[in-house]
N, C-alpha and C positions, 0 to 999 in steps of 0.2 A: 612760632614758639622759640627756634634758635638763635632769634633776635630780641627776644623778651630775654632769655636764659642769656644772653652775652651781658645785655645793660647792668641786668641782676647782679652777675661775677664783677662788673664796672663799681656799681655803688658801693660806698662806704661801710664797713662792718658795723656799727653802731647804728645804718640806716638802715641792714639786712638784718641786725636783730628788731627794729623797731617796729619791722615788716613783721616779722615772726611773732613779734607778744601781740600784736593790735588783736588779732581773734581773739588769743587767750582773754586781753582787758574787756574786751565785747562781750565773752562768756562768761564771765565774773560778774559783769557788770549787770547781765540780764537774770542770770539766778539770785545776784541781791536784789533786785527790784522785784523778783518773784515771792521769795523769802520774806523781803522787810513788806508786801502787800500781804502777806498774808497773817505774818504777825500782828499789823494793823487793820 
């Protein structure tokens, strides 16, 4: 884990948020595919 957690502090700020949104867009992405299946 304190080898995972240094690289993490190493990466680029724009690559640590890119980190951060990816689940959010994943769970956007599966409640609209739930949403627009149901609509149709």
């Amino acid at each position: 884990m304190t080898i995972l957690s240094v690289r993490y502090v190493e990466l680029p700020a724009d690559f640590q948020m890119s980190l951060l949104l990816l689940p959010l867009v994943q769970t956007v992405g599966i409640l609209y595919n739930l949403f627009g299946g149901q609509r149709s």
